[in-house]
Structures are given as C-alpha cells and as structure tokens.
NUTILO-166403 format. One line per field, with one value per residue (C-alpha): residue in three letters; x, y, z. Coordinates in steps of 0.05 Angstrom, whole numbers, plus 32768, in hexadecimal, padded with zeros to 4 digits. Example, Ala and Ser with C-alpha at 12.3 -4.5 7.8 and 13.67 -1.06 7.14 Angstrom:
2
papa = (ALA, SER) .
u = (80F6, 8111) .
v = (7FA6, 7FEB) .
w = (809C, 808F) .
***
This chain:
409
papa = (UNK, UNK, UNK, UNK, UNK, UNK, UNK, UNK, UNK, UNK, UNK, UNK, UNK, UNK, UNK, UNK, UNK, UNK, UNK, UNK, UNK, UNK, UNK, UNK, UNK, UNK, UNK, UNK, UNK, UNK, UNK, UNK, UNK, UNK, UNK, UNK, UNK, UNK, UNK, UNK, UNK, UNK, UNK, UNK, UNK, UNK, UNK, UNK, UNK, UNK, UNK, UNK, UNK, UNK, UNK, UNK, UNK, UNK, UNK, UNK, UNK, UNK, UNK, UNK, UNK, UNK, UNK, UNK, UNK, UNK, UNK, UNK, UNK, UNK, UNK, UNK, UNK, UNK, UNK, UNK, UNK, UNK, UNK, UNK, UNK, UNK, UNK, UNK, UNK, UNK, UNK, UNK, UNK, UNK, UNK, UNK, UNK, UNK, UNK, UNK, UNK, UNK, UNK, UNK, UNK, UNK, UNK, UNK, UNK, UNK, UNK, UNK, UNK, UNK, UNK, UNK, UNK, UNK, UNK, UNK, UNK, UNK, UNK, UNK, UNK, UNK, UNK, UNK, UNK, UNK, UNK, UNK, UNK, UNK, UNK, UNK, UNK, UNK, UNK, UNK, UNK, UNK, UNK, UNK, UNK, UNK, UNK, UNK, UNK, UNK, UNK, UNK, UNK, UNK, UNK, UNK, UNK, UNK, UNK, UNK, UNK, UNK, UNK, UNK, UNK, UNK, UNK, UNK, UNK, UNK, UNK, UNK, UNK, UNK, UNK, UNK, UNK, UNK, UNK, UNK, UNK, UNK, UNK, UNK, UNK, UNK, UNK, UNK, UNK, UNK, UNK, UNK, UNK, UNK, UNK, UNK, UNK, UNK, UNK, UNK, UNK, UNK, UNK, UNK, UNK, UNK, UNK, UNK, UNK, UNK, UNK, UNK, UNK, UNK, UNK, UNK, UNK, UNK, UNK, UNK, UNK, UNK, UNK, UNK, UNK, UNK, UNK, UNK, UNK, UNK, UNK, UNK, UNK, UNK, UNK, UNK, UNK, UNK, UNK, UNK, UNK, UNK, UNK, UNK, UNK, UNK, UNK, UNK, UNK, UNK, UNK, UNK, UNK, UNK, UNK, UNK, UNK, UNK, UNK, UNK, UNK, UNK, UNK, UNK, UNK, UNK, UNK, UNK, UNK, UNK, UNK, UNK, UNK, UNK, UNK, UNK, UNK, UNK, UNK, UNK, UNK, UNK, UNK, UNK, UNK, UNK, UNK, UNK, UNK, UNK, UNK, UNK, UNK, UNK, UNK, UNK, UNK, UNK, UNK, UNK, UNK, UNK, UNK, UNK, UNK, UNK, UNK, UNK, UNK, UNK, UNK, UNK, UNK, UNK, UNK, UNK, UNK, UNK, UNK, UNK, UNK, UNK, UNK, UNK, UNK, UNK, UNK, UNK, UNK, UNK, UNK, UNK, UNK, UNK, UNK, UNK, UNK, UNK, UNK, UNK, UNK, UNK, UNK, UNK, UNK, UNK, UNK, UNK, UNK, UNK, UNK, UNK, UNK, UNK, UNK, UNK, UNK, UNK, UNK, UNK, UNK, UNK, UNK, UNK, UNK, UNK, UNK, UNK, UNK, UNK, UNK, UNK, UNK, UNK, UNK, UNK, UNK, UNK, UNK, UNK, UNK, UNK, UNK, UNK, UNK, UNK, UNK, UNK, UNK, UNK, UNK, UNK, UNK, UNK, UNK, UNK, UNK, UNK, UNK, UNK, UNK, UNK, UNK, UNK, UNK, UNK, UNK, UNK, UNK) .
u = (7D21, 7D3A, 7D6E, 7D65, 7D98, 7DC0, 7DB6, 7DF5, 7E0F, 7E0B, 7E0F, 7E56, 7E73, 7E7D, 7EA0, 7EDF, 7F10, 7F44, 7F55, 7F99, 7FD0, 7FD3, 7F8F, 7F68, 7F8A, 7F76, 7F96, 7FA8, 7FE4, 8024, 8037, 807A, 80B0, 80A1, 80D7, 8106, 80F0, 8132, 8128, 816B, 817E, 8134, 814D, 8190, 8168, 8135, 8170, 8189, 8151, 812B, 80E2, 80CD, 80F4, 80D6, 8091, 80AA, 80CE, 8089, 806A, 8091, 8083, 8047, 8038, 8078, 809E, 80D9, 80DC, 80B0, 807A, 807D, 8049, 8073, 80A8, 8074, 805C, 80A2, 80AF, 8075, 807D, 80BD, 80A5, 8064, 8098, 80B3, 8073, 8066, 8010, 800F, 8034, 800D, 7FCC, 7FE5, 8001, 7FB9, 7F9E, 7FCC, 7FB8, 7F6C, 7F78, 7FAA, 7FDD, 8025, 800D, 7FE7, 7F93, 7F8C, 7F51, 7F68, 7FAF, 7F90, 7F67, 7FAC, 7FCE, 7F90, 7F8A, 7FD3, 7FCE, 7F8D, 7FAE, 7FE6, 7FA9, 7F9F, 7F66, 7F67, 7F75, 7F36, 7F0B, 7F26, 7F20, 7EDD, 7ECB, 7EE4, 7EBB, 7E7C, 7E83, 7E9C, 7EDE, 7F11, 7EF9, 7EB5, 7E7C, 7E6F, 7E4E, 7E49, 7E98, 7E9A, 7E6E, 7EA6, 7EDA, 7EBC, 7EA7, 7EF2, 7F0D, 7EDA, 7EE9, 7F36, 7F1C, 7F15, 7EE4, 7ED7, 7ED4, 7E9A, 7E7D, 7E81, 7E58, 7E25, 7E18, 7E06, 7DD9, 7DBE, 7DAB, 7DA6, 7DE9, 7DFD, 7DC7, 7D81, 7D7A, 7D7E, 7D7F, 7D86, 7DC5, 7DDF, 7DD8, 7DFB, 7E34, 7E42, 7E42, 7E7D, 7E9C, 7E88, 7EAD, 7EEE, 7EEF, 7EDE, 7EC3, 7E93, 7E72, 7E70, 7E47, 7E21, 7E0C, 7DF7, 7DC8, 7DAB, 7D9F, 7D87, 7D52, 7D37, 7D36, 7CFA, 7CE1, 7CEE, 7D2B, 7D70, 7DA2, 7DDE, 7DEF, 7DE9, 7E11, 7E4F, 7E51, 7E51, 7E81, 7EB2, 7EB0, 7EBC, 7EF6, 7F11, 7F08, 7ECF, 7EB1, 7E68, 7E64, 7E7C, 7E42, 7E0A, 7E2D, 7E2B, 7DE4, 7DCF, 7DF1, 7DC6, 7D85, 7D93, 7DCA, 7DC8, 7DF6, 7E2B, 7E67, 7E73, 7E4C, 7E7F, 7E84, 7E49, 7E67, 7EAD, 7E92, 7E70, 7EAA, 7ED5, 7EA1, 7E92, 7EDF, 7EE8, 7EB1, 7E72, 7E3E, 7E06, 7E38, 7E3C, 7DF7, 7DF2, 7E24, 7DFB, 7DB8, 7DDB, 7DFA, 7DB9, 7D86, 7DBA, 7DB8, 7E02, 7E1E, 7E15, 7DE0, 7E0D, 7DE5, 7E32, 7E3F, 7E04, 7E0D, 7E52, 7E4D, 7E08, 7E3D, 7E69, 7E3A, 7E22, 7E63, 7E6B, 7E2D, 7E1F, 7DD1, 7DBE, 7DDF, 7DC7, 7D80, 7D7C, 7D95, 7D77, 7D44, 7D70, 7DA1, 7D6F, 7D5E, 7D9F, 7DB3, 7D75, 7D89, 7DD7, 7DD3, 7DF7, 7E36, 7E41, 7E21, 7E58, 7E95, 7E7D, 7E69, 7EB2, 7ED7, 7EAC, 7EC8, 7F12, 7F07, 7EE6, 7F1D, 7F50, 7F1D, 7EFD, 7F04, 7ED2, 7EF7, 7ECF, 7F0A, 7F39, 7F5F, 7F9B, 7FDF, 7FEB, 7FB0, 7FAC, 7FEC, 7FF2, 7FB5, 7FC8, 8001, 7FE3, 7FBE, 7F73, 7F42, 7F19, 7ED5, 7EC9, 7EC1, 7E8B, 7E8D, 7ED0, 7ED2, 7F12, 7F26, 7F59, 7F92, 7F9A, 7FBD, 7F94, 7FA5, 7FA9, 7F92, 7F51, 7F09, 7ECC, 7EB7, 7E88, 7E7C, 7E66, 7E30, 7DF1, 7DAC, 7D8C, 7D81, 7D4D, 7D67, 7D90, 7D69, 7D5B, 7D74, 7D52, 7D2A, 7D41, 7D87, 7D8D, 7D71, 7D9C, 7DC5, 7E0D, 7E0A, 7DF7, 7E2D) .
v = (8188, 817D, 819C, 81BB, 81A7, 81CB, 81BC, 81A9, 8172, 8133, 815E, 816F, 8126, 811A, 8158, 814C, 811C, 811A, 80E6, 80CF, 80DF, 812C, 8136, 8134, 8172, 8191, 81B5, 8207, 8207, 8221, 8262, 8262, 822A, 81FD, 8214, 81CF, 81AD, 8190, 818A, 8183, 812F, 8125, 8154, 812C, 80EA, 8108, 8125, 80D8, 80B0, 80A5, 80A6, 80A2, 80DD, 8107, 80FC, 8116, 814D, 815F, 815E, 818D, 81C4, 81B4, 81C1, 81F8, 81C1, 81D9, 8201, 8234, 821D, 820E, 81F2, 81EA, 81C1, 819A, 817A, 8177, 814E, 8120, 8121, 80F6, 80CC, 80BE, 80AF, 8078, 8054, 8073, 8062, 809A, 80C9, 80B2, 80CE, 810F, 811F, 8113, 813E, 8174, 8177, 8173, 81B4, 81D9, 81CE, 81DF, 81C4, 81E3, 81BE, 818B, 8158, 8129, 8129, 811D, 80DC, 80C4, 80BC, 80A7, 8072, 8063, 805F, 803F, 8004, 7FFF, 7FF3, 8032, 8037, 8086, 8087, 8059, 8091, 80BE, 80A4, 8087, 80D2, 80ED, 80B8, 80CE, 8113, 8109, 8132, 8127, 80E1, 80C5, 80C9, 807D, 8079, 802D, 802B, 805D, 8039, 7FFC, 8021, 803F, 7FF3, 7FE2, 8021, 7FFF, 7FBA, 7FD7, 7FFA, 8046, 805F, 8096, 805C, 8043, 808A, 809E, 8059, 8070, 80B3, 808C, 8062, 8099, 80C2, 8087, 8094, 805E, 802D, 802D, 805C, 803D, 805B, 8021, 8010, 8059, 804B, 800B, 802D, 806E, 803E, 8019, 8059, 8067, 802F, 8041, 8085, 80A9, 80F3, 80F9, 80B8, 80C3, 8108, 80E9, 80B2, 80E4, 8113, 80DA, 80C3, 8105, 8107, 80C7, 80D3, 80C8, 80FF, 80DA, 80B7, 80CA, 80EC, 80DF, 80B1, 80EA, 8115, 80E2, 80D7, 8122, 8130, 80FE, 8116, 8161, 8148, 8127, 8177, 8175, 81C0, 81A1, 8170, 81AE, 81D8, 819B, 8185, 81D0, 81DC, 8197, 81A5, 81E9, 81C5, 818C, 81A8, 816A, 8143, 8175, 816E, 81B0, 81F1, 820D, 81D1, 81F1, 8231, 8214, 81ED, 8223, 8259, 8226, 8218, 8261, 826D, 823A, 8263, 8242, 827A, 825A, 8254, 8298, 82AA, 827C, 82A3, 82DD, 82BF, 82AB, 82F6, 830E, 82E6, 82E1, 8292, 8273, 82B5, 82F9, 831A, 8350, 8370, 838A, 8343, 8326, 835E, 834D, 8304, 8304, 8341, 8306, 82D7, 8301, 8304, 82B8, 82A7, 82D8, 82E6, 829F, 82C2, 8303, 82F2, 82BF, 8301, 8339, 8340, 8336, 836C, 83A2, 839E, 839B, 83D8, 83F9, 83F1, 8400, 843C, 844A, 8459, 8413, 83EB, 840F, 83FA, 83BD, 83AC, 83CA, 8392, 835A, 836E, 8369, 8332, 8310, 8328, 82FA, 82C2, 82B4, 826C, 823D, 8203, 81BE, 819E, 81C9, 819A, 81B2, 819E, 8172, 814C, 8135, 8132, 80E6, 80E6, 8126, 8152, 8184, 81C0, 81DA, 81BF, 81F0, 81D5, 81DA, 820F, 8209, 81DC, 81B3, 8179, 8179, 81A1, 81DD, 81E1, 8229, 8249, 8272, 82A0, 828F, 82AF, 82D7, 82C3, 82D0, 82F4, 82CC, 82C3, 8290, 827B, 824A, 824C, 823A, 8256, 8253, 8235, 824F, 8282, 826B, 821D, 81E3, 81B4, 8180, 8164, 814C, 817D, 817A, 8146, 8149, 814B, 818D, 81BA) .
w = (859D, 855F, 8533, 84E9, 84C2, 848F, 8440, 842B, 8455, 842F, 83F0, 8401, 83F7, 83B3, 839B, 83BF, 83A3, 83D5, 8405, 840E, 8441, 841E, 83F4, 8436, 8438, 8486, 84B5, 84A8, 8479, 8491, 846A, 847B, 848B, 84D3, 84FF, 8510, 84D5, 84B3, 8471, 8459, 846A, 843C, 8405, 83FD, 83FB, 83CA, 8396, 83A0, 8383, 83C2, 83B1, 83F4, 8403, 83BE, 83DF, 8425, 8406, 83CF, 8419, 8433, 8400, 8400, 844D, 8456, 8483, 848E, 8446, 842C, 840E, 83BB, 8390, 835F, 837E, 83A3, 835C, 8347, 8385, 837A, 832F, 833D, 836A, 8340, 8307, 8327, 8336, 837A, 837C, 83BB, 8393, 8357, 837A, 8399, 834C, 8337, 836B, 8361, 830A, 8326, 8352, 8326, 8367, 8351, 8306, 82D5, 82E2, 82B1, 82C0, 828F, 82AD, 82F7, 82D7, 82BD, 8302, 8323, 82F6, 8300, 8351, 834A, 831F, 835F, 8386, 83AE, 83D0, 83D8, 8384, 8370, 839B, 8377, 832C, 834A, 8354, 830D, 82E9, 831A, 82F7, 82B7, 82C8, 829F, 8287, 8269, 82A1, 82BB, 82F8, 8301, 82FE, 832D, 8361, 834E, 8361, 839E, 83B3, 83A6, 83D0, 840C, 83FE, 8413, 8448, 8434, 845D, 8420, 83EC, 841E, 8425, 83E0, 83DB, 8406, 83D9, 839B, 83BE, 83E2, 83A1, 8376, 8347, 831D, 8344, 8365, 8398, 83D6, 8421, 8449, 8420, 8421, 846F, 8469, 8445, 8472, 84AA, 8491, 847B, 84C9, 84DB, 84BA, 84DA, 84A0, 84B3, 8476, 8482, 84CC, 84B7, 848C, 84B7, 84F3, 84BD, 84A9, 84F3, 84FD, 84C7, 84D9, 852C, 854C, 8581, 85BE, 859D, 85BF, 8598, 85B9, 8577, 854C, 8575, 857C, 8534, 8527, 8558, 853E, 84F4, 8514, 853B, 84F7, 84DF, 84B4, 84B4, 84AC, 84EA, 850B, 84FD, 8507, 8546, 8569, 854D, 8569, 85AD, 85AA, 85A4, 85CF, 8609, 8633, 85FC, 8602, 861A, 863B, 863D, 860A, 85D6, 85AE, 85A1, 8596, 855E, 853E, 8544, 8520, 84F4, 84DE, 84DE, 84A5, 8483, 8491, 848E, 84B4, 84F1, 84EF, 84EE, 852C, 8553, 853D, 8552, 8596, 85A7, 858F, 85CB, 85F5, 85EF, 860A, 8603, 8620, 85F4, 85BB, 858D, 856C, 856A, 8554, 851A, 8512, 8502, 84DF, 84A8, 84A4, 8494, 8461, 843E, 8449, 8435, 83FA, 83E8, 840A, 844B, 843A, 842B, 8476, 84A1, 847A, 84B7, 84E7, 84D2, 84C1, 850F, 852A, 84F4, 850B, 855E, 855C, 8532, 84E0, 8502, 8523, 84E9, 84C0, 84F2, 84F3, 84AF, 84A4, 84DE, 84C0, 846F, 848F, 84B2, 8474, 8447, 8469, 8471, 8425, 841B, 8433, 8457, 8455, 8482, 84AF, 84E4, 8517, 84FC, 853B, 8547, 84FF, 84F3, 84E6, 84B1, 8495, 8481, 845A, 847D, 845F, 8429, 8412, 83FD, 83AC, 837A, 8351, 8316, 832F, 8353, 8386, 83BF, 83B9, 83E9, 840B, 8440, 846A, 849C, 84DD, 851E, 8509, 852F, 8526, 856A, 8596, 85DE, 8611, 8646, 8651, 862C, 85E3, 85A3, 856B, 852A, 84FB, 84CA, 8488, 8498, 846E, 849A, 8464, 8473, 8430, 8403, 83C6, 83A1, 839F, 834E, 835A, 8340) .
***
C-alpha cells in the first residue's frame, strides 16, 4: 500500500535559516545549569581575549552549560568574538538579530554579519544570506544570487547549500523549474547527511513509486533524516511503517516515531495515535485515548485540526459520555499548555552532541524566516500504547506530497 503524505514537507525547507554548529539549533534546551559542567577555566580565557573561548562561553548561555541560561550574555559573548573577525561567530550573531535572541530582531543587522561570515567563506553563512536574499528579508529580494550562494554553500559541501538548491529548482525560483535537477540536488544534500535533503529525497521517491516498486529506499532515507531529529521524517517514516509493516524495524518503531512526532507538536501525529487507539490498530483499542490525542491535535492543529477530527470527536463525545469528554478535554488543555511550540528539529543532547549544542528549533512564525530557540519542558507525553495491526490514513491528509510552495508565508 501506499502512504498519503502530509502537505508541508518540502514546504518547510526554505523558511529556516540556520545551519551552523548552533543555528541547527536541536535537542531540548537545558533550563537550568548541566550539573559537572566547569565553566569557570572558559570564562577566564574568554575575559582574556580568547575568541575561541567567547564562542564556548556565548555557547554555554546559550544551552545552560554549566550556567543558567542568558540570552543576553550569549550575544554579548558572540558579539566579541564576531568583533574580532570570528566567521562562526559572525553567523550565530546574524542568527541571533534574525530571531530577536539576546538582541533586539533587526533583519538588516542579521544581513550584515551574514555577509561578513559569508566573505570568510562559511559555508553555513552563504545559506544563510542565500536565504535572506530568497525572501527579501532585510536586503533587496535576488533570487539568482541566492541560487549562487546556495551553489557555493554545495560546492563546500553543505548539504543545506545543496538542499536549499534543490527547492529552487524544484519550484522554479530564480531559474526554470526543474524536477530532475531538484532530484539531483537533494541527492547530494543526501550525500552530505543533510536531514532536509534526505526528506526531501524520500517524498519525492514516494510520489513517484510505482505500485509494485519496493520502498525500502524511501524508508531508509526517512529514517535517517528522523534520526538527525527532523520532526517531519518522523511523522512520514511512522505513517509509512503503518502502511507497509514489513520495512519496520520493530513492531514498536511506528508508534515511537509518531509519539515523538506529536510531542514536538505535529498535529497529524496525534490524530494518528488517535486513529490507532480508536481501531485498535498496534495498540489496544481506547476510545479515552483516541479522544485524548485527537483534543490535542485540535489545539495543535487549530481549525485545520479541528475541522480533520470534527467527526471523529462527535462520536467518541457521543460514546464516553459529557463528563469524560470534559476531563479529558481538560488533561489534553494542560498538557497543551506546556507543549505550544511546534518543533521542526528536536534531537537528544547526547546523540547530537558533536553537530549540535543548542537544544530545540521551533519551526517558523508566520511572516519570518528563521527558527526561534526555546526551552521546552521536558518529560510530558502524549499517551499512546502498543501492539500489531494497521491503520487507515490520517484524516484530512493531502494525497499530494508537495502541495504548496515554500514562498508561501
């Protein structure tokens, strides 16, 4: 069988300008200070000039390693080191004026240290100055020096410089559209381990499988974007696994996915736990939990969310009674009140340690063009269970993988 994907997954790509060792920005941020992190030998070499040390330390407030977490003193910290020339600081300053992290948001400001980085021939900095000219933000809109610096970013192996590459191409931005070249692109970006191309690459597998073709491609490619954090992959991957069980990896690898995935505020995740405690399919069959997550998905989701579970709901309100709907619909509120932001990468602090010090990305507001750092709280799930069987797809999901372009705002 095949799986329906989601809307939004190419879509995504192009609003987040963040991709150096810190403006991936995954992994749950630490609200307090890492117990045995010793700050205080990188503080004395910061306060003495050392600009390596200025960027470890701007780290450290930015993550809460070994100090509580300040925004301010993060961009103070990488204020100096960008001041003496730093490219890697250079960036992170740009990200931070993009995001309003620590600084007051200034677009124009952000463009400035791009284009400084950029000139000291980061890779991660021309993706991001490639991505303010694709939108206009901050600097005159030019989308065929965007698809430059993109092709520069690749050329120096970025595998978002590639990816990013692969979007124009794809929706024909700054150049004819092209899909065998988007293809070409996302599988270099493949090829340098980047999660977005990886995703890419796999949806547009997907969309282009034949009946009898395998898809144990598709699934590989989604499953190492999803292990690189992105919230996305997560969701295609356990819907895929759903539809076609022999490719996964265990009976639970599914629902682990889409847990995770509805955790980091992806609404249709959550509707598929609710479909699955609903028929019983992998998991014991709940009508309290099927009512439980399709409420959260609702609040996650908004009308969209609303309008895909509206039938759903009135039958499970209609079997468990006003009293339990109200419970419920009162758990799923406090659970959502702790839980607002929608992540688009959310990695554990060890795994990703090395290409990542910074802990959670949540996906774009409307209108803006970056990531915002945030520190959620940790230890809340979404309920779901576990068995063996299948499930219908997810209510209200596009049979178009690519149903929007990412100049959408």
């Amino acid at each position: 069988m095949r799986v329906h994907i989601p809307t939004s997954f190419i879509t995504l790509v192009m609003t987040i300008a963040v991709v150096t060792a810190i403006t991936d920005m995954a992994c749950h941020a630490a609200a307090a200070p890492i117990v045995g992190a010793d700050i205080r030998p990188v503080r004395v070499a910061a306060e003495r000039g050392s600009v390596e040390s200025e960027i470890d330390l701007g780290m450290a407030y930015v993550t809460g390693r070994g100090v509580e977490q300040d925004k301010k003193l993060a961009a103070y910290w990488f204020e100096k080191a960008a001041g003496a020339g730093n490219p890697v600081a250079e960036n992170e300053l740009g990200y931070f004026y993009q995001v309003g992290f620590g600084v007051p948001a200034d677009a124009v400001r952000a463009v400035h240290w791009y284009q400084l980085a950029s000139a000291g021939g980061l890779p991660a900095a021309k993706v991001n100055l490639g991505v303010a000219y694709v939108w206009g933000a901050g600097v005159q809109k030019n989308e065929s020096l965007a698809l430059k610096l993109f092709k520069e970013a690749a050329d120096k192996d970025s595998g978002t410089g590639a990816c990013y590459l692969g979007d124009m191409y794809y929706f024909g931005v700054g150049v004819e559209q092209d899909i065998a070249a988007a293809e070409h692109w996302y599988v270099v970006g493949t090829k340098l381990r980047d999660p977005r191309a990886e995703f890419n690459l796999a949806t547009l597998e997907l969309k282009n499988a034949q009946p009898e073709q395998s898809l144990s491609k598709v699934a590989d490619y989604f499953r190492e974007s999803a292990s690189a954090g992105y919230i996305p992959a997560m969701h295609s991957l356990g819907r895929l696994l759903i539809e076609n069980p022999k490719l996964a990896r265990s009976s639970q690898e599914p629902l682990t996915l889409l847990k995770k995935s509805a955790n980091a505020g992806n609404w249709k995740s959550s509707v598929q736990l609710g479909i699955l405690a609903r028929d019983g399919a992998l998991v014991p069959q709940d009508s309290k939990v099927a009512y439980y997550n399709m409420a959260v998905a609702g609040l996650q989701g908004g009308s969209e969310a609303r309008s895909a579970v509206e039938n759903d709901v009135r039958i499970l309100s209609a079997k468990l009674g006003s009293s339990a709907t109200a419970t419920i619909d009162a758990e799923a509120s406090t659970w959502f009140s702790d839980h607002r932001s929608i992540l688009e990468f959310a990695y554990d602090g060890e795994t990703n340690r090395k290409r990542s010090h910074a802990f959670a990305l949540a996906q774009p507001e409307p209108g803006t063009h970056a990531g915002r750092l945030i520190t959620p709280p940790i230890g809340h799930e979404v309920p779901s269970q576990s068995t063996s069987r299948r499930s219908p797809p997810v209510t209200g999901e596009s049979e178009d993988p690519i149903a929007k372009s990412f100049l959408e705002k």
